[in-house]
PyMOL Python script that loads the backbone (N, CA, C, O; Angstrom):
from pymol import cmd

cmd.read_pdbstr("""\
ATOM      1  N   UNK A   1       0.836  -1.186   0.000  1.00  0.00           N
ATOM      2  CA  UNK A   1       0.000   0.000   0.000  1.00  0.00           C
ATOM      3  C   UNK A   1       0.879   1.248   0.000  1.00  0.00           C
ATOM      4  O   UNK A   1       2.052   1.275   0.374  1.00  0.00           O
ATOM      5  N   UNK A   2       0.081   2.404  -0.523  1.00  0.00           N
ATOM      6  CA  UNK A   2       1.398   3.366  -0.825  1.00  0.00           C
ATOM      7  C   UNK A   2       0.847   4.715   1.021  1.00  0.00           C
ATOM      8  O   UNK A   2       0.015   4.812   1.923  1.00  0.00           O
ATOM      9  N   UNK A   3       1.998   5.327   0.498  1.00  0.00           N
ATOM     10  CA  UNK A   3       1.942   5.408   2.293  1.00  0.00           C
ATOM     11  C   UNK A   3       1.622   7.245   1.825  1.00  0.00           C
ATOM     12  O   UNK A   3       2.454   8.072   1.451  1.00  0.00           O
ATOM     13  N   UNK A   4      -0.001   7.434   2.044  1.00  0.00           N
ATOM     14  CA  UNK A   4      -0.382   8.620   1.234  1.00  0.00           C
ATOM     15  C   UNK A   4      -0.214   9.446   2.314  1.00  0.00           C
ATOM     16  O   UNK A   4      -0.515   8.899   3.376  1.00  0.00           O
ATOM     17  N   UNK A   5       0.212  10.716   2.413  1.00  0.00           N
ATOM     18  CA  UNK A   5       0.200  12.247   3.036  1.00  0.00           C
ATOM     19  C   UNK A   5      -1.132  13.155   2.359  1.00  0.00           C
ATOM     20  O   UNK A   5      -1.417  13.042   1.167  1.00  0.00           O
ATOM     21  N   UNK A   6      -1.726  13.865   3.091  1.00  0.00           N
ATOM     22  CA  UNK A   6      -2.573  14.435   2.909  1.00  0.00           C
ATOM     23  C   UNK A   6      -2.299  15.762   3.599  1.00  0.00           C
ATOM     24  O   UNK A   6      -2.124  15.775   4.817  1.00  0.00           O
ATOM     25  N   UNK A   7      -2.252  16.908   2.862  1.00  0.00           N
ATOM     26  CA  UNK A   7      -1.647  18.368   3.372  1.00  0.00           C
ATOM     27  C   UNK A   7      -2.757  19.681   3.528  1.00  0.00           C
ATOM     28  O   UNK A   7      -2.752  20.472   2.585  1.00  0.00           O
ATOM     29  N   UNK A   8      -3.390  19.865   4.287  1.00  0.00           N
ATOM     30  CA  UNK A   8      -4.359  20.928   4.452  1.00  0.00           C
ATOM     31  C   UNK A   8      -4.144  22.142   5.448  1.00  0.00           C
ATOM     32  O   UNK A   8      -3.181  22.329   6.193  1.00  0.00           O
ATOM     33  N   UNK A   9      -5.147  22.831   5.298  1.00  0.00           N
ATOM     34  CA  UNK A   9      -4.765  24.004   6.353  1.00  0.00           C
ATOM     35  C   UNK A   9      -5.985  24.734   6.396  1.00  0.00           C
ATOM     36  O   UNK A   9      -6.948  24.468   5.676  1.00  0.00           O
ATOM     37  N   UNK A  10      -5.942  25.969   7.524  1.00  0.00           N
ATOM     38  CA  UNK A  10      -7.305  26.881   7.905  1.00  0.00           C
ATOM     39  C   UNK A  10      -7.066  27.546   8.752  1.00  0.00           C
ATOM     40  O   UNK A  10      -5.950  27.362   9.236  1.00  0.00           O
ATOM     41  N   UNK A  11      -7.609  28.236   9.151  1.00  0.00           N
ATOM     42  CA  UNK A  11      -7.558  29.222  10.222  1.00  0.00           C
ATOM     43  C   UNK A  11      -8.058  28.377  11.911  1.00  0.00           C
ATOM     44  O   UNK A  11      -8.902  27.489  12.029  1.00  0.00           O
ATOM     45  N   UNK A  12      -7.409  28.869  12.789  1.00  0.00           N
ATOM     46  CA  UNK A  12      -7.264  27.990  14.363  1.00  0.00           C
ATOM     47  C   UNK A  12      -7.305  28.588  14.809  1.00  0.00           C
ATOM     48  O   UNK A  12      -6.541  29.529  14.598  1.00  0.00           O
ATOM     49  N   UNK A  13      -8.436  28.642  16.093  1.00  0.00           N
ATOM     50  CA  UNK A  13      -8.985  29.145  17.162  1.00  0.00           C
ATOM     51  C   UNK A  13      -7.239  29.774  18.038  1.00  0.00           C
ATOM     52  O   UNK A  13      -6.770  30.805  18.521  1.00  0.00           O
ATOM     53  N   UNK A  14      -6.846  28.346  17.783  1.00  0.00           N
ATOM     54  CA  UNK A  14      -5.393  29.154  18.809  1.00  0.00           C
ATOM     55  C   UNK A  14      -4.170  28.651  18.133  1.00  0.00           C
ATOM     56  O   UNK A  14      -4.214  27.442  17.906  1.00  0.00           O
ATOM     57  N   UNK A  15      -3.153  29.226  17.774  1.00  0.00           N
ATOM     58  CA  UNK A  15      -2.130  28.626  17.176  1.00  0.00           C
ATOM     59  C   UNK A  15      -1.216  27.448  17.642  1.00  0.00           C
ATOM     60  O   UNK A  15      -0.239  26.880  17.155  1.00  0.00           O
ATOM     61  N   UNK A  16      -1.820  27.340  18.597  1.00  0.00           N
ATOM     62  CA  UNK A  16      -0.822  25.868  19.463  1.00  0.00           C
ATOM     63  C   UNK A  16      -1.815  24.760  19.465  1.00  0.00           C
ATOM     64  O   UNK A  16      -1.618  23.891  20.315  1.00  0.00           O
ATOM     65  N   UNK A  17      -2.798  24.624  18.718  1.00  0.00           N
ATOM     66  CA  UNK A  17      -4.068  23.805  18.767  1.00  0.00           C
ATOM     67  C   UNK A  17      -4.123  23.410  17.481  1.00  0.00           C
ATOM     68  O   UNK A  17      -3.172  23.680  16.749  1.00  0.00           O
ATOM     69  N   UNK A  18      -5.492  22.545  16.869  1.00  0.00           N
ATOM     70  CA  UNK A  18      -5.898  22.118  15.947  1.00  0.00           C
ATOM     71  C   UNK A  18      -7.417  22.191  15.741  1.00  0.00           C
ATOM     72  O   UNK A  18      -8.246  21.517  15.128  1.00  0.00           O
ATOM     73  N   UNK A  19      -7.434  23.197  16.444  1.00  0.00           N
ATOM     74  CA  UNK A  19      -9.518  23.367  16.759  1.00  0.00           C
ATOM     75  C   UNK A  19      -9.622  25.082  15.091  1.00  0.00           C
ATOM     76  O   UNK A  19      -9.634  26.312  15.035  1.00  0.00           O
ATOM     77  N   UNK A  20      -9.648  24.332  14.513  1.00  0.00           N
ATOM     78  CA  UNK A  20     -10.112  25.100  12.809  1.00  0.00           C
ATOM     79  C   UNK A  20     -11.343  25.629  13.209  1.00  0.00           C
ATOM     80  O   UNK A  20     -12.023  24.987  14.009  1.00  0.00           O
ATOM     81  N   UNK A  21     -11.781  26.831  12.721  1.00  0.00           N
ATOM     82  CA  UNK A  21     -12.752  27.472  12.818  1.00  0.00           C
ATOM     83  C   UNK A  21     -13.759  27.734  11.902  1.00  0.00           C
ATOM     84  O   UNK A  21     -14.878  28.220  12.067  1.00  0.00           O
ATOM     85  N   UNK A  22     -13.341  27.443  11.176  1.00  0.00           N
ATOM     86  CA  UNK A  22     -14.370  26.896   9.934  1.00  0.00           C
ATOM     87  C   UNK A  22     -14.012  25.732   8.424  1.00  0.00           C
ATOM     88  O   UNK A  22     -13.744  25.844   7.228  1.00  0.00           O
ATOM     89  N   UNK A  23     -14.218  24.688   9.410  1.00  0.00           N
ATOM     90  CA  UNK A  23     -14.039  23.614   8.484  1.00  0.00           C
ATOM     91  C   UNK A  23     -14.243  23.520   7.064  1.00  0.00           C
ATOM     92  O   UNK A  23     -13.674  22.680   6.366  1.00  0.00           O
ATOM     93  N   UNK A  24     -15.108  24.438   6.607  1.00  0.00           N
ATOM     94  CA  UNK A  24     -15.660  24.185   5.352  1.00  0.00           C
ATOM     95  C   UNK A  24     -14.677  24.824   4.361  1.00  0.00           C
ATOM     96  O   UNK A  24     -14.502  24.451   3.201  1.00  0.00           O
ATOM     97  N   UNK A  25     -13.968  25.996   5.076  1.00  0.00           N
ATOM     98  CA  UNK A  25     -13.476  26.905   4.627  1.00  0.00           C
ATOM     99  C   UNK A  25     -11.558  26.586   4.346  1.00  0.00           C
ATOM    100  O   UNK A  25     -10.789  27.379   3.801  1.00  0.00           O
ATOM    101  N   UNK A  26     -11.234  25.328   4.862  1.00  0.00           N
ATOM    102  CA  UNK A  26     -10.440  24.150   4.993  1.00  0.00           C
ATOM    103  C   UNK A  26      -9.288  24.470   3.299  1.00  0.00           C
ATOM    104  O   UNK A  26      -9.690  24.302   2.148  1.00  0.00           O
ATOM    105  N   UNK A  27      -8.286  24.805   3.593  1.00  0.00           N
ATOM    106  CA  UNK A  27      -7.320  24.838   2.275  1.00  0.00           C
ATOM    107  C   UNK A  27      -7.039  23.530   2.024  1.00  0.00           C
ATOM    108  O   UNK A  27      -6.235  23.006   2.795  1.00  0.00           O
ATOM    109  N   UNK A  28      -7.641  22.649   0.857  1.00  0.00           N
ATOM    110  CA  UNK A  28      -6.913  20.656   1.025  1.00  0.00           C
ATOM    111  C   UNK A  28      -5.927  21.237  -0.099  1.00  0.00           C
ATOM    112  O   UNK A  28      -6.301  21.828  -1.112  1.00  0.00           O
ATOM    113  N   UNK A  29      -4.183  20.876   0.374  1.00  0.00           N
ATOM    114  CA  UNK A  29      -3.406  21.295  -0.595  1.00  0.00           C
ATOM    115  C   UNK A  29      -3.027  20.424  -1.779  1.00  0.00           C
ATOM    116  O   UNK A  29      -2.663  20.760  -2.906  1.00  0.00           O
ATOM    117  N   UNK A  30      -3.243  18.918  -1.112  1.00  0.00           N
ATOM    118  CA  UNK A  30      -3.208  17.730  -1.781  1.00  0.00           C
ATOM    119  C   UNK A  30      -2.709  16.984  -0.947  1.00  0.00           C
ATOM    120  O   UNK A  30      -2.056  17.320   0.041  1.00  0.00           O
ATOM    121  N   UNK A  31      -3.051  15.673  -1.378  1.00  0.00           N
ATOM    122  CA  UNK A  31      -2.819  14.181  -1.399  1.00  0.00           C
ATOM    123  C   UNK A  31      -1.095  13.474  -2.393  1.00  0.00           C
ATOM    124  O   UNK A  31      -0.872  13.271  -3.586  1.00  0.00           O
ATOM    125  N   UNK A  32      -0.371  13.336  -1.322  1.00  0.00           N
ATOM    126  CA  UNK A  32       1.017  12.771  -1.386  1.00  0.00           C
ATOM    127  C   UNK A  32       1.433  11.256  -1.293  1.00  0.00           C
ATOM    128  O   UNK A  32       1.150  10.625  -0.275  1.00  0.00           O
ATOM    129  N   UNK A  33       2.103  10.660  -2.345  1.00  0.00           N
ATOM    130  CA  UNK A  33       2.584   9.652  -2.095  1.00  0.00           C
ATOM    131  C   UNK A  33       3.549   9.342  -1.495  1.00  0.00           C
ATOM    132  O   UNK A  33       4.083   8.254  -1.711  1.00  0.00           O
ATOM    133  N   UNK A  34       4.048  10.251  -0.543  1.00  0.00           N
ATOM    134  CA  UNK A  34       5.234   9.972  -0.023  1.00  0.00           C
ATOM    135  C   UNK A  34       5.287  11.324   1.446  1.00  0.00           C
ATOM    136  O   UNK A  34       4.515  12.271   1.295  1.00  0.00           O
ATOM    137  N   UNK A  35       5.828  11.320   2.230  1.00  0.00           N
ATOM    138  CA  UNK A  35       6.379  12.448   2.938  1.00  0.00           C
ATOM    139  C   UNK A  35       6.652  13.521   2.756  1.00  0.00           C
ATOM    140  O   UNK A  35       6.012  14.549   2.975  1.00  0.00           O
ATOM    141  N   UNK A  36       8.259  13.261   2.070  1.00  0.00           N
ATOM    142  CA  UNK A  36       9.077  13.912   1.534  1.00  0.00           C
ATOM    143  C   UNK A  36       8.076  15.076   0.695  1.00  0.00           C
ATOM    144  O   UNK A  36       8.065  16.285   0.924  1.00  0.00           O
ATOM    145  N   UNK A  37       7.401  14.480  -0.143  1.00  0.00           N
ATOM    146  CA  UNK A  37       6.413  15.421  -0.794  1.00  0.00           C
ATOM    147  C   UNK A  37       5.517  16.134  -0.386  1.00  0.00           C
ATOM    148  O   UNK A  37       5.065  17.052  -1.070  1.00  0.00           O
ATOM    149  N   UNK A  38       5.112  15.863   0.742  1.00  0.00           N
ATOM    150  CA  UNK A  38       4.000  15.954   1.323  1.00  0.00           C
ATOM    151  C   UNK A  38       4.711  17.519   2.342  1.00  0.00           C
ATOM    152  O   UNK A  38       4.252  18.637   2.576  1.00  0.00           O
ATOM    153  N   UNK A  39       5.887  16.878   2.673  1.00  0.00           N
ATOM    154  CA  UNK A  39       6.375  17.880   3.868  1.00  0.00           C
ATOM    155  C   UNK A  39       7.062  19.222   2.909  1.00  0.00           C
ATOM    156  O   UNK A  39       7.007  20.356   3.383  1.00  0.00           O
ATOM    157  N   UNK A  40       7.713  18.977   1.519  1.00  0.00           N
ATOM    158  CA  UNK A  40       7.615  20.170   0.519  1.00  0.00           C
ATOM    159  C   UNK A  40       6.142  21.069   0.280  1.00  0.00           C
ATOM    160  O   UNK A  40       6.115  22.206   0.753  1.00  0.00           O
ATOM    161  N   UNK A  41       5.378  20.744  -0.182  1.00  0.00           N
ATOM    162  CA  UNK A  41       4.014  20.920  -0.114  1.00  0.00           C
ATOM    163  C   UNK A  41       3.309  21.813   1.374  1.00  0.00           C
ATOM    164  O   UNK A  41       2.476  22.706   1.218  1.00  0.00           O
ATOM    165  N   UNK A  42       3.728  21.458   2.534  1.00  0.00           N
ATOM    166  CA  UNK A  42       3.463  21.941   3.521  1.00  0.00           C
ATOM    167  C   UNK A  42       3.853  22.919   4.014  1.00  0.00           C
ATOM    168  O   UNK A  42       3.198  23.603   4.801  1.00  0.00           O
ATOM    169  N   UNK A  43       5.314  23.215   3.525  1.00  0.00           N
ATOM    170  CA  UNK A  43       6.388  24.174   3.854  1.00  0.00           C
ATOM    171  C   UNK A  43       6.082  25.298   3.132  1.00  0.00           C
ATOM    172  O   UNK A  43       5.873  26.394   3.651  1.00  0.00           O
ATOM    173  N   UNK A  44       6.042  25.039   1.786  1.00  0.00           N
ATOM    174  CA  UNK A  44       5.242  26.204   0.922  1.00  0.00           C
ATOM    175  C   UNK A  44       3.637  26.585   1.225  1.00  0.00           C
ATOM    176  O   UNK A  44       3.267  27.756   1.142  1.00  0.00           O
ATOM    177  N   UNK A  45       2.944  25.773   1.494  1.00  0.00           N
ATOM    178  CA  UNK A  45       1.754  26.417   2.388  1.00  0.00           C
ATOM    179  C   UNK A  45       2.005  27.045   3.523  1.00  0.00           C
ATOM    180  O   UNK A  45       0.999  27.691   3.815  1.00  0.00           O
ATOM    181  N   UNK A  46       2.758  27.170   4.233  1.00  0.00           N
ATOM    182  CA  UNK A  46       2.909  27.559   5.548  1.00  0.00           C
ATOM    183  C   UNK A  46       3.640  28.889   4.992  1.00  0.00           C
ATOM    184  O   UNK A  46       3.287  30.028   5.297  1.00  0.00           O
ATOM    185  N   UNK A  47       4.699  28.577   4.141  1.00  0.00           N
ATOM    186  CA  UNK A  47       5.279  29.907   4.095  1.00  0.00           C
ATOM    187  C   UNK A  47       5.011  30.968   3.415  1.00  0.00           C
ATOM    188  O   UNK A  47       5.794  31.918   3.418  1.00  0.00           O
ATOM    189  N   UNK A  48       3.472  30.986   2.487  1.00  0.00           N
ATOM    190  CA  UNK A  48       2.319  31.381   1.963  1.00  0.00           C
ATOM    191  C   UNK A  48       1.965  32.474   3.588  1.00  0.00           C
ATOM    192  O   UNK A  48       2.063  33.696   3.698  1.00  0.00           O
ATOM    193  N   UNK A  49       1.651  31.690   4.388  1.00  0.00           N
ATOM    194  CA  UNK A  49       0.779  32.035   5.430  1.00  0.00           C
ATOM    195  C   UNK A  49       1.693  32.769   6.634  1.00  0.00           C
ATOM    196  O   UNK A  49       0.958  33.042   7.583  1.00  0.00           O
ATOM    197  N   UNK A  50       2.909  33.114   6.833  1.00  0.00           N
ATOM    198  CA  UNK A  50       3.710  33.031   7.537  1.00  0.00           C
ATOM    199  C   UNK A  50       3.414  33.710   8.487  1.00  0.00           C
ATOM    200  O   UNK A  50       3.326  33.289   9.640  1.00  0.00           O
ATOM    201  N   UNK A  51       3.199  34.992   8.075  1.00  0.00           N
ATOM    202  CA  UNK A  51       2.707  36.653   8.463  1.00  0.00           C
ATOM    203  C   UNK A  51       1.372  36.432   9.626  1.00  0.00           C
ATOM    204  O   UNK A  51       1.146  36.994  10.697  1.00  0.00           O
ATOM    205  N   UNK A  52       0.801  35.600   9.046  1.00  0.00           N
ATOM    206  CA  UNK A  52      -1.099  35.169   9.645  1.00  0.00           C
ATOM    207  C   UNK A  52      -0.881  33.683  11.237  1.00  0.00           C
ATOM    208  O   UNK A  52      -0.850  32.456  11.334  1.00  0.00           O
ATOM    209  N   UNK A  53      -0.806  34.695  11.986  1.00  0.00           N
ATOM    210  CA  UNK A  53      -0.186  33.512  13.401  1.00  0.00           C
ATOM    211  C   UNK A  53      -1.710  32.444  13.681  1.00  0.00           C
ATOM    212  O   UNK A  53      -1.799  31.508  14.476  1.00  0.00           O
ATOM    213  N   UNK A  54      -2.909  33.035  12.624  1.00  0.00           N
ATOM    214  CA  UNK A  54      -3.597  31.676  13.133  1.00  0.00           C
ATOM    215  C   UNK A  54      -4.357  30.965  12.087  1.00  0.00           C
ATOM    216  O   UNK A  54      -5.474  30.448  12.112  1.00  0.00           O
ATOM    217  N   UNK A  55      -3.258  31.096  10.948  1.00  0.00           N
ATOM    218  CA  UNK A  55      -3.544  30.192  10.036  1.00  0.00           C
ATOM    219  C   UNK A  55      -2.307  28.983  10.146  1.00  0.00           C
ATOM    220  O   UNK A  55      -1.088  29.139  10.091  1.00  0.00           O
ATOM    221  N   UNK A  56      -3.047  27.824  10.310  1.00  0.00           N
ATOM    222  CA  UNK A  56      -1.773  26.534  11.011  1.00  0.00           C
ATOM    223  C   UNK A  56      -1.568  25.401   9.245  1.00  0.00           C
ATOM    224  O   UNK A  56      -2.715  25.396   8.798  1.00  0.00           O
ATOM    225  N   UNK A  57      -1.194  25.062   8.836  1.00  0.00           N
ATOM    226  CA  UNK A  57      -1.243  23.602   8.209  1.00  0.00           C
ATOM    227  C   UNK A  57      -0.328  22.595   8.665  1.00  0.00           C
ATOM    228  O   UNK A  57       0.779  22.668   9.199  1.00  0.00           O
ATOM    229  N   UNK A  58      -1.190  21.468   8.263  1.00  0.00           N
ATOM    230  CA  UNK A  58      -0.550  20.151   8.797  1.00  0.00           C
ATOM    231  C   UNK A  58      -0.899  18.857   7.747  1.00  0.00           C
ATOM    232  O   UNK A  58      -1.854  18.634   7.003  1.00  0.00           O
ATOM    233  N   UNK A  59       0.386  18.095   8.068  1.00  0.00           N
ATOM    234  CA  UNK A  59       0.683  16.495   7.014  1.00  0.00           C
ATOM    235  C   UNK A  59       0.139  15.741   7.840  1.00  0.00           C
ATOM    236  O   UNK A  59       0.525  15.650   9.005  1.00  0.00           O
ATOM    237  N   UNK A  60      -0.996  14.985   7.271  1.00  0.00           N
ATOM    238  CA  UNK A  60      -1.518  14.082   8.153  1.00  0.00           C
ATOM    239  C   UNK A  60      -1.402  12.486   7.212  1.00  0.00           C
ATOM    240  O   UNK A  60      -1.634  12.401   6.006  1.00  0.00           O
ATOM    241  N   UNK A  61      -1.010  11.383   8.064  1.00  0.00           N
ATOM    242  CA  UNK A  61      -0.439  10.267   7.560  1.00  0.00           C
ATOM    243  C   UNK A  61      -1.709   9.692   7.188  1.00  0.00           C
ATOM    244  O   UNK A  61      -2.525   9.735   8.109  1.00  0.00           O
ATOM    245  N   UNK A  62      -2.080   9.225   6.236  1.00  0.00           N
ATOM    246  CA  UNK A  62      -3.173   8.906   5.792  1.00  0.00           C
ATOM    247  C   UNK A  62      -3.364   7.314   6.119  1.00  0.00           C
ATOM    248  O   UNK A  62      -4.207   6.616   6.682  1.00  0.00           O
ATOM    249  N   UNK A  63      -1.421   7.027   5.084  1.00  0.00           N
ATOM    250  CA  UNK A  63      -2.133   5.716   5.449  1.00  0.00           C
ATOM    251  C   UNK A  63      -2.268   4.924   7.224  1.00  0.00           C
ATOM    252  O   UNK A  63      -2.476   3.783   7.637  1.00  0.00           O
ATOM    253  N   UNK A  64      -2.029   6.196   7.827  1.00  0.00           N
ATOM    254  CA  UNK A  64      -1.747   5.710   9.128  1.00  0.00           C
ATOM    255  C   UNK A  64      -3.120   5.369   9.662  1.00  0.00           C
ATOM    256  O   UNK A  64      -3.389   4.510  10.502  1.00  0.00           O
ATOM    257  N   UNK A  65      -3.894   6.140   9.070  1.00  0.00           N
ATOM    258  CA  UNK A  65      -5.611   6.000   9.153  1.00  0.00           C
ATOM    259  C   UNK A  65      -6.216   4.708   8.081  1.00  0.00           C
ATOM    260  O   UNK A  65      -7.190   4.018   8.384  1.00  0.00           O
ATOM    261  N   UNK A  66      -5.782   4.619   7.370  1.00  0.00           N
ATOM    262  CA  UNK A  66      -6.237   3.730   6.589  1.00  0.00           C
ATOM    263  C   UNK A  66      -5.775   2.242   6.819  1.00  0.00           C
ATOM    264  O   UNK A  66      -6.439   1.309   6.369  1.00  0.00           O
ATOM    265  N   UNK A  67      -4.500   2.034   7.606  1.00  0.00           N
ATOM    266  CA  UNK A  67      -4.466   0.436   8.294  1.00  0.00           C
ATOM    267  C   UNK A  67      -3.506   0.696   9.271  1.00  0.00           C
ATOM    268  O   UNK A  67      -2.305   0.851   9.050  1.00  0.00           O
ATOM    269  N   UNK A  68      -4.189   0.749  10.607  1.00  0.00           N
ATOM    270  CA  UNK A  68      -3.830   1.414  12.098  1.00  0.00           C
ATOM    271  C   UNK A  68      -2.823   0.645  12.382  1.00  0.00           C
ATOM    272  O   UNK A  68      -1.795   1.152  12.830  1.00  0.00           O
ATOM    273  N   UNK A  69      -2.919  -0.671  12.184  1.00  0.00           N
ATOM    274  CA  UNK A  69      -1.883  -1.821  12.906  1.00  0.00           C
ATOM    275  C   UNK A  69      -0.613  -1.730  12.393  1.00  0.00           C
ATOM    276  O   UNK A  69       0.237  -2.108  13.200  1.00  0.00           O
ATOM    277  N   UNK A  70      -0.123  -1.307  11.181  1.00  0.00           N
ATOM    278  CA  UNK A  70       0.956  -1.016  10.296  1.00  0.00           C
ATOM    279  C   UNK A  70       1.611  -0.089  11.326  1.00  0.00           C
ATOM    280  O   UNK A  70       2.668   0.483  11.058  1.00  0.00           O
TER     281      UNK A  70
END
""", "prot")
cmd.dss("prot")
cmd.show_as("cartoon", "prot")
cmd.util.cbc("prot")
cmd.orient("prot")
């Protein structure tokens, strides 16, 4: 199975948190086959946003969700 990254972002109630304030409104930057890509991808979203202390993004391991026991 390929080990997918998924890279999004939004605006956060508090910058040390993960409580998004409007989900809908959710930046999805894309879907990664790898890390490495995933964590390029993230870096340039973030550094898009740098200036804005409560806009957060984050790499979330997909396939870590998709087969837990792995």
């Amino acid at each position: 199975m390929s080990k997918l990254h998924l890279v999004f972002g939004g605006r956060v109630s508090d910058p040390q948190g993960l409580d998004f304030t409007d989900p809908g409104a959710l930046d999805v930057v894309g879907i990664y086959p790898d890390y490495r890509s995933a964590e390029a991808a993230w870096r340039a979203a973030a550094q898009r946003t740098v200036d804005d202390a409560t806009m957060k993004y984050v790499v979330v391991h997909l396939h870590r969700l998709l087969q837990p026991e792995d």
